[in-house]
C-alpha positions as CSV (number, residue, x, y, z in Angstrom):
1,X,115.7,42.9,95.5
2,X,115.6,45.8,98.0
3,X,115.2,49.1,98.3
4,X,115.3,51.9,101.0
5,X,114.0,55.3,100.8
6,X,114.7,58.0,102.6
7,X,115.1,61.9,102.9
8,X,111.5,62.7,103.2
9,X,110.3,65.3,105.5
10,X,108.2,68.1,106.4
11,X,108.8,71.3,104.4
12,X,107.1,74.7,103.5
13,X,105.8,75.6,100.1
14,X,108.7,76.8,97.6
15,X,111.2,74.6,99.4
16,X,113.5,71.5,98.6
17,X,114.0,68.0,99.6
18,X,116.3,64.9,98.2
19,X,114.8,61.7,98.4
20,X,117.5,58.7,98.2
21,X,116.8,55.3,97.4
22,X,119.3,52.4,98.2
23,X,118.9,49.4,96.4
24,X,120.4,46.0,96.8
25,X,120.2,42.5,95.4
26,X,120.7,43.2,92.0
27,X,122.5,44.4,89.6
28,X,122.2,48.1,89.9
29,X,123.9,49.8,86.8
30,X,121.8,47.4,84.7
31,X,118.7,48.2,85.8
32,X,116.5,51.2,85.1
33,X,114.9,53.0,87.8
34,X,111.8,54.8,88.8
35,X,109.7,57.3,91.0
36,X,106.2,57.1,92.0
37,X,103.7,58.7,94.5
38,X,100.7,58.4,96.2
39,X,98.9,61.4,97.7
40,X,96.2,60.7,100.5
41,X,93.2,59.5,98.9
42,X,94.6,59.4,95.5
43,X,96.3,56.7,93.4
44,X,100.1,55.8,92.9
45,X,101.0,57.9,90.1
46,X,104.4,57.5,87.8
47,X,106.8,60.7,88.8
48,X,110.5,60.0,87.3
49,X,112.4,57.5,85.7
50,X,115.9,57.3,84.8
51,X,117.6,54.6,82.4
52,X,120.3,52.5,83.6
53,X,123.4,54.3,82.1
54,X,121.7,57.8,83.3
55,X,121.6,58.5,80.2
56,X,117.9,59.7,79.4
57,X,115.3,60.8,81.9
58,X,111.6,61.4,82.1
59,X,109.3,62.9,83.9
60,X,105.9,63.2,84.7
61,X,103.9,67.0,83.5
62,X,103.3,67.5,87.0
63,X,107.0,67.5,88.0
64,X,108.5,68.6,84.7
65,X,111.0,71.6,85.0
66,X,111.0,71.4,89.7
67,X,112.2,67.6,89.8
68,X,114.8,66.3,88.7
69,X,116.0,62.2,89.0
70,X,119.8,61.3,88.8
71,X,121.8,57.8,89.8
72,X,125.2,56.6,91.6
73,X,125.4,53.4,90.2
74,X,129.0,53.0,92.1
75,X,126.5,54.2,95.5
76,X,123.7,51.5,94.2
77,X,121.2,54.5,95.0
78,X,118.8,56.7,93.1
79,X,117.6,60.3,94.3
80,X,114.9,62.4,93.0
81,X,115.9,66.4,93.7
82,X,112.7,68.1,94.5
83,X,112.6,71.9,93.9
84,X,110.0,74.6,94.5
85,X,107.7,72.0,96.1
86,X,103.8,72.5,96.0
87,X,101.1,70.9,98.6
88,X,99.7,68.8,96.1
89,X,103.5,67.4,95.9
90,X,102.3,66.0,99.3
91,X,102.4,62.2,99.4
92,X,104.2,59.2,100.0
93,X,107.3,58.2,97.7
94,X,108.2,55.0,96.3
95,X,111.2,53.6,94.2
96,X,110.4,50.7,92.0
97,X,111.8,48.8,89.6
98,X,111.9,44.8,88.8
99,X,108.5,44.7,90.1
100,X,109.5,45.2,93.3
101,X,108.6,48.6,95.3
102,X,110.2,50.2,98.6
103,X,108.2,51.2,102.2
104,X,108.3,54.6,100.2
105,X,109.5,58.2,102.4
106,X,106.6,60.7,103.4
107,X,106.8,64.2,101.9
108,X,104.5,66.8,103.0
109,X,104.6,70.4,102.0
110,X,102.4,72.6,104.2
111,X,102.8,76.2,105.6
């Protein structure tokens, strides 16, 4: 099990990213699939998750309503649309799923 992040990036506040995640060694479609972050000094925190048919997302209160998480299972990849983006958005993102996490993509938001 594998996965690769990337699409992280420095960007001002009120502005968008896409994070991708590639995964490989598994089954994809079969598997759900989640978002997490850690901010400096802070712990990893749950952001988005995403069932395996793409059929019912959550999300965390802090992210409701600016991120949203969507899935190409025939891509094997997961992305997490990040809208109106805040500084405390800043941290390091991670896919997980199967127990397994990725290196995570850095997102900063700063002016």
């Amino acid at each position: 099990v594998q996965f690769v992040e990337s699409g992280g990036g420095l960007v001002q506040p009120g502005g968008s990213l896409r994070l991708s995640c590639a995964a490989s060694g598994f089954t994809f479609s079969a598997v759900d699939m989640s978002w997490f972050r850690r901010a400096p000094g802070k712990e990893r925190e749950w952001v988005a998750r995403i069932t395996s048919t793409g059929g019912s997302k959550n999300y965390a209160d802090s992210v409701k309503g600016r991120f949203t998480i969507s899935r190409d299972n025939a891509k094997n990849t997961v992305y997490l649309q990040m809208n109106n983006l805040k500084p405390e958005d800043t941290a390091v993102y991670y896919c997980y799923a199967l127990t397994t996490w990725g290196r995570g993509t850095q997102v900063t938001v700063s002016s």
